[in-house]
C-alpha positions in Angstrom: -21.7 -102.1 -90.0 -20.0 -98.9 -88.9 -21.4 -95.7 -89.8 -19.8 -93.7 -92.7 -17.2 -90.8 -90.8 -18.2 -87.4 -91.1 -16.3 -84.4 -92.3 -15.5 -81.7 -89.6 -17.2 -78.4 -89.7 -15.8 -75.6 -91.1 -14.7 -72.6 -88.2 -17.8 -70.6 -89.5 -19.9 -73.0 -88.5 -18.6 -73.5 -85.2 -18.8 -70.2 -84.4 -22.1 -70.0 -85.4 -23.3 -72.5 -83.6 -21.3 -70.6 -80.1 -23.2 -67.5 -80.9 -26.5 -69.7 -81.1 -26.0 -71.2 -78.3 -25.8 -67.8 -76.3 -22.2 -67.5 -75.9 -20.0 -63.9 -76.8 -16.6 -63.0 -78.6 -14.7 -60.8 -77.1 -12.2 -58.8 -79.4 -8.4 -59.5 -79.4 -7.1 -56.7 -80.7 -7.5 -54.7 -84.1 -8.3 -56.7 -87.2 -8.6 -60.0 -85.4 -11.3 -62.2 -85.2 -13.0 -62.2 -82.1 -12.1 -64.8 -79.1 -14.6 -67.0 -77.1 -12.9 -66.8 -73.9 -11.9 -69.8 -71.6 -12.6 -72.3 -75.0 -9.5 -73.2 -76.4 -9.7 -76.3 -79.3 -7.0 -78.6 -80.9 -8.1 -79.4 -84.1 -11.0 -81.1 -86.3 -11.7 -83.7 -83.4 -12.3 -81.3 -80.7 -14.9 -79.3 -82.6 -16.9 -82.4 -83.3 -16.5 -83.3 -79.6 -18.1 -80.0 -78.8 -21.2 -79.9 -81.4 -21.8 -83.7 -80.8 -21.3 -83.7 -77.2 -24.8 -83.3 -74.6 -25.1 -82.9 -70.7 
């Protein structure tokens, strides 16, 4: 039996758990939200892939 799918996390969330995890914004000019450098994502799957994934 295959495990019921999850919904993705919302962007809050995934920033949250960035910050958490010791990593910085840096602004991107005025009234913008601030960039994590170097992480780029393409949609819901890749954020799962990054909370769910372990060295």
């Amino acid at each position: 039996m295959l495990p019921e799918p999850q919904s993705p996390l919302p962007d809050h969330a995934f920033r949250t758990a960035l910050r958490i995890a010791g990593l910085q914004t840096e602004k991107n000019g005025k009234g913008k939200k601030g960039v994590f450098q170097g992480l780029r994502m393409t949609g819901p799957a890749a954020v799962d892939y990054i909370l769910n994934s372990s060295d």
